[in-house]
C-alpha positions in Angstrom: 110.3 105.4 154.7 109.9 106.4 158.5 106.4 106.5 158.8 103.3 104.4 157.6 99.9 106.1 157.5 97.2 103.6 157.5 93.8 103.8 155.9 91.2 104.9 158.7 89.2 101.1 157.6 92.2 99.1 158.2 91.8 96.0 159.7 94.1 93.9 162.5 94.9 91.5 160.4 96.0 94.0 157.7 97.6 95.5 160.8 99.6 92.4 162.0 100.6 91.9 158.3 102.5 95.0 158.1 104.3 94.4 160.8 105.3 91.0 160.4 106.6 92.6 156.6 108.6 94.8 158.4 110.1 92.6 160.8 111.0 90.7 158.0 113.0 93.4 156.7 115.1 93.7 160.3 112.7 96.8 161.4 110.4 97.1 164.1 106.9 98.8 164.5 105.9 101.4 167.2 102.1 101.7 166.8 100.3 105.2 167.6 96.4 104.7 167.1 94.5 108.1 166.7 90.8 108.6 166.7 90.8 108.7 163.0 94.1 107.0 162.0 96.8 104.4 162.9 100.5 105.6 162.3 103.3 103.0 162.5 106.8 104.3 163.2 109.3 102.3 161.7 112.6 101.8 163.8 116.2 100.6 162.7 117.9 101.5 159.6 115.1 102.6 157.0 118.3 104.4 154.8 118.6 100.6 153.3 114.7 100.3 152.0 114.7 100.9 148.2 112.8 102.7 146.0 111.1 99.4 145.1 110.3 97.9 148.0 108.9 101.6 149.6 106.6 101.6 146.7 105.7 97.8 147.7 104.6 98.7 151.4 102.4 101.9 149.7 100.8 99.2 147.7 100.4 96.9 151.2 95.8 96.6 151.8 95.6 98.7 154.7 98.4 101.2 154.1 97.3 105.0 153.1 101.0 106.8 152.4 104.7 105.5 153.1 106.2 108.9 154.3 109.9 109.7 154.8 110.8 111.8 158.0 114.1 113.8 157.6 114.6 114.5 161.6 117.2 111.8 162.9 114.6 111.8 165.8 111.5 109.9 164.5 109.1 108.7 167.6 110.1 112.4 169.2 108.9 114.7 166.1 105.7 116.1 165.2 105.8 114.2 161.9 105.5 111.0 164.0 102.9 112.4 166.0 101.1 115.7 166.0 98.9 116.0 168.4 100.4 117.0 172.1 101.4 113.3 174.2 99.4 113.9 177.9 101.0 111.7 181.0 98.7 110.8 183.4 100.5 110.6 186.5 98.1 109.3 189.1 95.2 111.9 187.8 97.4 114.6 187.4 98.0 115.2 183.5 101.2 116.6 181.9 100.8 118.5 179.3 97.6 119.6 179.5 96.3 123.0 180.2 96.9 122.7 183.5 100.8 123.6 184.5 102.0 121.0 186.7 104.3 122.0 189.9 107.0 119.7 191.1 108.4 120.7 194.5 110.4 119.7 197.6 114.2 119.7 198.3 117.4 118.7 196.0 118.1 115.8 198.4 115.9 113.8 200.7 117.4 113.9 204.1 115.1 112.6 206.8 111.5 111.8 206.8 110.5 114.5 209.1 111.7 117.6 207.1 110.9 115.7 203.8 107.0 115.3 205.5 107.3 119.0 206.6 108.4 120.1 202.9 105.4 118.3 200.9 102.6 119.1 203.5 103.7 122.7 202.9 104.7 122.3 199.1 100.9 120.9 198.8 99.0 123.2 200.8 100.8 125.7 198.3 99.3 124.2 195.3 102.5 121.6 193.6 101.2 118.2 192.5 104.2 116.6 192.7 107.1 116.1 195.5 110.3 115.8 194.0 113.5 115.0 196.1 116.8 113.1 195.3 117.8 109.4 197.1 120.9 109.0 194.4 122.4 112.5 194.0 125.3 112.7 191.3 127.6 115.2 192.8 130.6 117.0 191.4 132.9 116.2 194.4 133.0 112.8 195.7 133.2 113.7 199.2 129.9 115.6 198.9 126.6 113.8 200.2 125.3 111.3 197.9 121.9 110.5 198.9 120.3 108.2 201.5 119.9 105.1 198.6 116.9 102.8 199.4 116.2 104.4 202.5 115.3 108.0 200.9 113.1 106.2 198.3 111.0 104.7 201.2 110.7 108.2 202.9 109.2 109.3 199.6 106.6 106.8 199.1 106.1 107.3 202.9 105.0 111.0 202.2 103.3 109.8 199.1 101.2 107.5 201.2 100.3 110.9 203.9 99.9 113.2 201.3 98.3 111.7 197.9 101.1 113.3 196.0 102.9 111.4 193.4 106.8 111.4 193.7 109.4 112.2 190.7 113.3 111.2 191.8 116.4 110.7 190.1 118.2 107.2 188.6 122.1 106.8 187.4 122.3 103.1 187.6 120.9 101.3 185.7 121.6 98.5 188.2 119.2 100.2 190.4 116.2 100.3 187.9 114.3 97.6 189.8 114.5 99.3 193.4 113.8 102.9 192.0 110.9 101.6 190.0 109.2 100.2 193.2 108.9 103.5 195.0 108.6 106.4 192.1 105.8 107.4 190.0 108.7 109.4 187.4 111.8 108.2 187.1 114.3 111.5 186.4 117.3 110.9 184.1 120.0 114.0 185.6 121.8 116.5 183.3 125.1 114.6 183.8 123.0 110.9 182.7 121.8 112.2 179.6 123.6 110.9 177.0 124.4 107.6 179.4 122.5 106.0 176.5 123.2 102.3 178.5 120.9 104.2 181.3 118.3 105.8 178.6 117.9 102.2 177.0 117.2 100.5 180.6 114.5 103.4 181.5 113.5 102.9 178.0 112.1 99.5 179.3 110.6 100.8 182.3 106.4 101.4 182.6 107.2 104.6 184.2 107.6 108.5 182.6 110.6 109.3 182.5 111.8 113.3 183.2 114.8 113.6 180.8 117.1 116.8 181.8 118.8 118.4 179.0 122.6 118.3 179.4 124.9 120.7 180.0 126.3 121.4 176.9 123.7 119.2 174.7 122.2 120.9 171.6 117.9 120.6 171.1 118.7 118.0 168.5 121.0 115.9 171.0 118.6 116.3 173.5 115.7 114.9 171.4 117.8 112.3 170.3 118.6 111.1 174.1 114.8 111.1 174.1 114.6 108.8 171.0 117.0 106.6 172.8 114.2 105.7 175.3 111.0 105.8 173.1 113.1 103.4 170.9 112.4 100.9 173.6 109.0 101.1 174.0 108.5 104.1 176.6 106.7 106.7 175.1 106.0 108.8 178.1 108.8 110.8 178.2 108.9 114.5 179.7 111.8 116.8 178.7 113.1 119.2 181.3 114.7 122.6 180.3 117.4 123.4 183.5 119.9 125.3 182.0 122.9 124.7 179.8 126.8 125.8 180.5 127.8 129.3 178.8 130.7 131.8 179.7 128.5 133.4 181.9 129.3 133.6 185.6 126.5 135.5 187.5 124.2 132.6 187.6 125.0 128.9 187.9 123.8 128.1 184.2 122.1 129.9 181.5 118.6 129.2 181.7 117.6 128.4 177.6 113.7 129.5 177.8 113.6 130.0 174.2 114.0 126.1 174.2 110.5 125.7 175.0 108.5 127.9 172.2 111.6 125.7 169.6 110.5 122.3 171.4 106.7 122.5 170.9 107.3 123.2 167.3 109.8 120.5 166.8 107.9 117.9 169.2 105.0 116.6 171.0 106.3 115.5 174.4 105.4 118.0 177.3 107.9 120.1 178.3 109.2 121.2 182.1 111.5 124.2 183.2 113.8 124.1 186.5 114.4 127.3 186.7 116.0 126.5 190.4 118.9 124.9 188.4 118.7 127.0 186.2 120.0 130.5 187.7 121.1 128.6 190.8 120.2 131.6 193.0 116.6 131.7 195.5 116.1 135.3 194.4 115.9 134.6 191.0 113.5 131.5 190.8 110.7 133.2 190.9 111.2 135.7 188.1 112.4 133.1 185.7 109.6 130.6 186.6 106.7 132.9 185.9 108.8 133.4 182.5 108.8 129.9 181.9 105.0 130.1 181.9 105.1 132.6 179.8 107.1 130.9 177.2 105.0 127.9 177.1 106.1 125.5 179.7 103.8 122.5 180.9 105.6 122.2 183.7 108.3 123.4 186.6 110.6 121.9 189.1 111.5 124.3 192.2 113.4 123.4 194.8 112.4 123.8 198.3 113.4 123.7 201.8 112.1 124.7 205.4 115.7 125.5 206.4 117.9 126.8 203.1 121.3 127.2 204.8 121.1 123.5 206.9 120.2 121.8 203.4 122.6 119.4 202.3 122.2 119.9 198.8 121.7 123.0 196.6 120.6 125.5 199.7 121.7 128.8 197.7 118.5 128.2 195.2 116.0 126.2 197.7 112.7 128.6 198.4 111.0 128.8 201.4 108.2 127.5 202.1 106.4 130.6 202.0 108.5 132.3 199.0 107.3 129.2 197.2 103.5 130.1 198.4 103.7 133.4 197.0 104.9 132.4 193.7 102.2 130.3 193.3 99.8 133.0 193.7 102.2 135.2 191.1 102.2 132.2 188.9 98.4 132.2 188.5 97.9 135.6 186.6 100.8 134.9 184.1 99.1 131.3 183.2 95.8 132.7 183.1 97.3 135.2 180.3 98.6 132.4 178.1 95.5 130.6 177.8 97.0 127.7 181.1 95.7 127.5 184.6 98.2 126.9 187.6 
């Protein structure tokens, strides 16, 4: 017994009756009201309700059906929910027909070429700057970020340009300072199965961008997910970048056909880097107006005014004006799917 349907007359009272039965059992309730119906999701261990006491809750005034989902990830699947789960972000909705465009540089570096970057990334058509303040790094003598001072530069641009920012966490210790200055909160390939992290952002009132690992399956990647709606956060984005394979001639293997298998198996939007992804300028492009093709609500290019002076990530940046003529690319390809760019 994972889900509870209830009957489209029931009352709060028959509402707050259920629940308090279910607490009582060492379960809690995630309520999703519809237009025409109430679902609860019930989290913890449901393996221990018997038969019995299943057919007890069925029998509860106000319940409908007592369903059984057989996906480890409940609040994630369609079964929970089935109708697509839109983030508003500032006016700018996620998962709608509208593909929204994240864009700006791996790693904010100073305000004036971060300014530089969104003016231009906007005038282009992106909704959202994106740029890193904490930046995991493979070596430990690389650049790490600028900390608090790259998070003010963000919501400095934010404030000049109207345009929400998305950056990344991997502390949970720094929850509080990241939450003050982002709109989305990004949880990096390397942080996703840091399930301490996903529980903390879990608790956050922000969306959360959840980037698949490097090796992680679909079904570990929607369980990372499950990690942070367990906790109350439903708005969670996932964020196909590429996964580690034996090939060699571009960074990762960009997994498109993740996107067609994750609308089927869920209802959160769904993002592509294809930056990440192939790791290589010349290639962004291409795979991006893929991505559109395959479905994607979403993408996350990289770009900088000055590729080979970036500190981070310069081989797969875009210009400012490679990244204005994608956009225009991207329009026809959308239009042809039934999205709008």
């Amino acid at each position: 017994m994972d889900i509870l349907v209830l009957n489209p007359g029931a009352t709060e009272e028959q509402l707050k009756h259920i629940i308090k039965k279910l607490e009582g059992r060492g379960l809690q309730a995630n309520i999703s009201k519809g237009t025409e119906r109430t679902i609860i999701g019930v989290i913890g261990d449901t393996s221990k309700i018997s038969e019995d006491e299943e057919n007890a809750i069925r029998a509860m005034p106000g319940v409908e059906d007592a369903l059984r989902i057989l996906k480890p990830y409940k609040l994630a699947s369609r079964e929970f929910k089935n109708e697509d789960t839109l983030i508003d972000v500032r006016g700018n909705i996620i998962g709608g027909r509208k593909i929204q465009v994240f864009a700006g540089p791996c790693a904010v570096e100073n305000k004036t070429i971060l300014m530089s970057i969104a003016q231009k990334v906007k005038d282009a058509g992106a909704a959202f700057v994106r740029g890193g303040a904490f930046k995991p790094r493979t070596s430990p003598y690389s650049f790490q970020g600028l900390g608090e001072e790259g998070l003010k530069y963000l919501a400095y641009v934010r404030k000049k340009t109207g345009m929400p920012v998305i950056t990344e966490i991997m502390d949970p210790r720094d929850m509080e300072v990241v939450s003050k200055y982002t709109d989305i909160i990004q949880i990096g390939t390397r942080n996703m199965q840091n399930f301490r992290l996903l529980l903390e952002v879990g608790t956050a009132k922000k969306p959360v961008l959840l980037k698949r690992g490097l090796s992680a399956t679909i079904k570990e990647w929607l369980m990372a997910a499950e990690y942070i709606m367990s906790k109350g956060n439903q708005r969670v984005i996932l964020c196909e970048r590429g996964i580690r394979t034996f090939e060699t001639a571009t960074r990762n293997t960009l997994d498109l056909s993740a996107v067609p298998v994750l609308k089927k198996l869920t209802h959160l939007p769904v993002v592509v880097d294809p930056s990440h992804g192939v790791g290589k300028w010349d290639l962004v492009a291409p795979m991006a107006k893929a991505a559109v093709a395959a479905g994607a609500d979403g993408l996350i290019i990289e770009v900088h005014i000055n590729p080979e002076e970036a500190f981070s990530d310069g081989e797969q940046s875009l210009r400012p004006d490679d990244f204005a003529t994608l956009m225009k690319e991207l329009k026809p390809v959308a239009a042809a799917v039934g999205r709008e760019i």
